[in-house]
C-alpha positions in Angstrom: -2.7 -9.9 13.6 -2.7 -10.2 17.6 1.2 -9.8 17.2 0.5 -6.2 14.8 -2.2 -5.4 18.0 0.5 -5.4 21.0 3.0 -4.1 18.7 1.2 -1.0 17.9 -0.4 -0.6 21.5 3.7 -1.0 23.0 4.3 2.0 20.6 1.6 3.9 21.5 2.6 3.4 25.6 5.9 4.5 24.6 5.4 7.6 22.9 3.7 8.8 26.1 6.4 9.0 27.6 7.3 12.0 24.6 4.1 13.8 25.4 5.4 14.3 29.0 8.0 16.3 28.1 7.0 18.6 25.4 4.1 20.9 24.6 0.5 19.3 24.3 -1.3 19.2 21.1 -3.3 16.4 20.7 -5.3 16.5 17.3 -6.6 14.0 14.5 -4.9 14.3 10.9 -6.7 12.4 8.2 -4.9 11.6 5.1 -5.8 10.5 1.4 -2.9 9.9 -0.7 -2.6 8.5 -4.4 0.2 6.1 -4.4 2.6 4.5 -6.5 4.7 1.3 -4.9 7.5 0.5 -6.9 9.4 -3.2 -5.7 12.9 -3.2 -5.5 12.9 -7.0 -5.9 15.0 -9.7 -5.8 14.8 -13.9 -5.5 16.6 -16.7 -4.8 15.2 -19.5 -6.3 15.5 -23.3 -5.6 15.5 -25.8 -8.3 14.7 -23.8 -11.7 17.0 -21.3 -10.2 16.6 -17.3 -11.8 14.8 -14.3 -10.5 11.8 -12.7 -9.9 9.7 -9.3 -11.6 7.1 -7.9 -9.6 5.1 -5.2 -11.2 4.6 -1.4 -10.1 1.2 -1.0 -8.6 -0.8 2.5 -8.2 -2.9 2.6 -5.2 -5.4 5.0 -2.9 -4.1 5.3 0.6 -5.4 5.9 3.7 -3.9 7.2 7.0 -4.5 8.1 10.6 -2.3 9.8 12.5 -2.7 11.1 16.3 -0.2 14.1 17.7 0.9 13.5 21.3 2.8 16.7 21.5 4.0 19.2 18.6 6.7 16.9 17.9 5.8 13.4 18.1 2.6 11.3 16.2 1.6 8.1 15.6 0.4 7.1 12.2 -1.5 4.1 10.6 -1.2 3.4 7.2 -4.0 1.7 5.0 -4.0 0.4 1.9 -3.9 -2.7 -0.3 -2.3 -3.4 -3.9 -2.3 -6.2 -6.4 1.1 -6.9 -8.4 1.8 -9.4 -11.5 4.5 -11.7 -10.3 6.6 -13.7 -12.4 10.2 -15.3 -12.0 12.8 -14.0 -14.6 15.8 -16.5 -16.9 14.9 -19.7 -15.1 16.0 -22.9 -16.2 13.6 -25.3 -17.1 14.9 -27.6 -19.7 14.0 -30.6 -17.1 10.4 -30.1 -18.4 11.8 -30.1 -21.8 11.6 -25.7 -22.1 14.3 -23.3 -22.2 17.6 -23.1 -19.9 16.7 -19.0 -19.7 12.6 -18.9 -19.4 10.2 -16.6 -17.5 7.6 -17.9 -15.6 4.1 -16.5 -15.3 2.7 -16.7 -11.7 -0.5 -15.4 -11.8 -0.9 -11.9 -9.3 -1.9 -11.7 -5.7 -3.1 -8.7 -3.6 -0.9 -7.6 -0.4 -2.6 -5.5 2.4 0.4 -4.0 4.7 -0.9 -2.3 7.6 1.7 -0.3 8.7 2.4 1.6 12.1 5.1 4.6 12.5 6.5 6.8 15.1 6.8 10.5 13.6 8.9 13.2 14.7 7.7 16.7 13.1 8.9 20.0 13.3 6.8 22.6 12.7 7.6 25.7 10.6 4.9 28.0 9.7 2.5 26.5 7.0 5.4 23.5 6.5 5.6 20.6 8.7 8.9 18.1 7.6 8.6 14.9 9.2 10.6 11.8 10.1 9.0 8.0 10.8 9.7 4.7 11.5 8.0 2.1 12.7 6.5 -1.5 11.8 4.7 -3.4 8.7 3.2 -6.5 8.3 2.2 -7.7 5.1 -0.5 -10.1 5.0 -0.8 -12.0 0.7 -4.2 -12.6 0.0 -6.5 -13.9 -3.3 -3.0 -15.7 -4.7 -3.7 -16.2 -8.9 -1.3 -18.8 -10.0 -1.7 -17.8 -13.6 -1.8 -19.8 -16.6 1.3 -22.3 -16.0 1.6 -23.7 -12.3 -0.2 -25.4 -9.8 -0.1 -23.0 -7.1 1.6 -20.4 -5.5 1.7 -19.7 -1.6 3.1 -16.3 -0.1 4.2 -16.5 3.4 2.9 -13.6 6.0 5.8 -11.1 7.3 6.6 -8.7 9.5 9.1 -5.4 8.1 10.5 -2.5 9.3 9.9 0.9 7.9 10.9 4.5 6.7 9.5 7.4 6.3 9.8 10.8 5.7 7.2 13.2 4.7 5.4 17.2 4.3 2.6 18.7 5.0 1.9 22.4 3.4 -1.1 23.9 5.1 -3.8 25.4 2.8 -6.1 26.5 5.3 -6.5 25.8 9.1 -8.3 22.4 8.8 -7.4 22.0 5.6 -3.4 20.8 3.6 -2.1 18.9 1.0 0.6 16.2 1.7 4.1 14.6 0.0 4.5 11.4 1.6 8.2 8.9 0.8 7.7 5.4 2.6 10.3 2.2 2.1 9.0 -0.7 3.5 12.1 -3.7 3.7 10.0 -6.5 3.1 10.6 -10.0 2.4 8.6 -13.4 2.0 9.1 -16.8 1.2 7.0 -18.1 -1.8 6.3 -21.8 -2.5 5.5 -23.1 -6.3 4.1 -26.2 -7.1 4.7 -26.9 -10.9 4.2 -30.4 -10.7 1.6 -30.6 -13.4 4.4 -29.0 -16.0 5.9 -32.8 -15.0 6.7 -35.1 -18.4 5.4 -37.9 -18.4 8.4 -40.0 -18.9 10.0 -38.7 -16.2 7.0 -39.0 -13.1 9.7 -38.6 -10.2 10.2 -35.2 -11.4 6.7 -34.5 -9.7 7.6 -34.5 -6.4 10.8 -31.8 -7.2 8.5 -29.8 -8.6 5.9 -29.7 -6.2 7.9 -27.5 -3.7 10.1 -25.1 -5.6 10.6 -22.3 -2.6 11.8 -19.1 -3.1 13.2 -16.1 -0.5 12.1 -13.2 -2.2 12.8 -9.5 -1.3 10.3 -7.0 -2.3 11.8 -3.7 -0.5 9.0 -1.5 -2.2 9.1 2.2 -2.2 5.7 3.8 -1.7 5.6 7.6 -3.5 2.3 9.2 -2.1 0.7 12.9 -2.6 -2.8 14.0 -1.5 -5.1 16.0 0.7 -4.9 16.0 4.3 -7.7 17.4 7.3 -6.9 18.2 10.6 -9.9 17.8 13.9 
């Protein structure tokens, strides 16, 4: 988190150097959006081999964002959502299963703060904008389900996209379409080693690390309400 900290505060330094050169208008925009974050995802999996499902989550989001000039803003992005995971045609007939099984691993919550420079441009009651900036995704409350041992999700840092509108309603008041990709990966650690037989004990010690590069590469599809102060 001390890493996220001078990231965002480097940003922040930066994009005064914007506000120097264009038109002050420094004002507050709140943000509540509903959101749905639908993983791209793929896996590469040692051992039992296969691939991963991650299910579609729908979540309320909060934002902040903070105009240094017409054009440029910085926005923070809060929110946190809770996915099923579960790996997809892996082979486990060395515990005596099927060569094309799925795996039930339980769900875990994932809170991704996430910082990004916008550009906006202005026109009448619309105002288009561009971002990008950084994520970092922090896997908490891990459930390892019904059939392994456990199941560990490693912290990361991401790049990401956005793009974005706001339609003003009134002059406080507008609503807000909001597109984000976030191009996230982790590395996952499963230890099946109670699914061991017990004629074959050595087994134990394969399965206790089964690791796994996973890319999640959601897309996060937001609309709500917005206030400006």
């Amino acid at each position: 988190m001390k890493r996220l900290f001078l990231l965002a505060m480097l940003m922040v330094m930066g994009m005064g150097v914007f506000a120097q050169t264009a038109e002050t208008k420094n004002e507050w925009r709140i943000r509540l959006r509903g959101v749905a974050v639908i993983p791209q995802e793929s896996a590469e999996i040692g051992v039992i081999g296969g691939d991963v499902a991650i299910s579609n989550s729908f979540i309320p989001e909060l934002d902040f964002t903070y105009f240094l000039n017409r054009h440029f803003a910085a926005e923070l992005i809060l929110g946190t959502t809770r996915h099923k995971v579960s790996t997809t045609s892996s082979n486990l007939t060395a515990i005596g299963a099927g060569a094309s099984a799925d795996v039930d691993l339980g769900k875990v919550w994932l809170l991704p703060p996430t910082l990004t420079l916008q550009y906006h441009y202005p026109v009448g009651k619309f105002n288009p904008y561009l971002g990008a900036g950084i994520n970092y995704t922090i896997f908490y409350s891990a459930n390892e389900g019904p059939t392994v041992k456990s199941v560990d999700y490693k912290d990361k840092f991401a790049f990401a996209a956005q793009a974005g509108l706001d339609i003003d309603i009134s002059q406080r008041f507008f609503l807000n379409i909001d597109v984000k990709k976030i191009f996230l990966s982790t590395t996952t650690t499963v230890d099946a080693s109670n699914l061991t037989p017990a004629a074959n004990p050595g087994l134990a010690t394969t399965l206790s690390n089964i690791s796994a590069d996973v890319k999640i590469k959601p897309w996060l599809v937001g609309i709500g309400v917005g206030c400006k102060f």
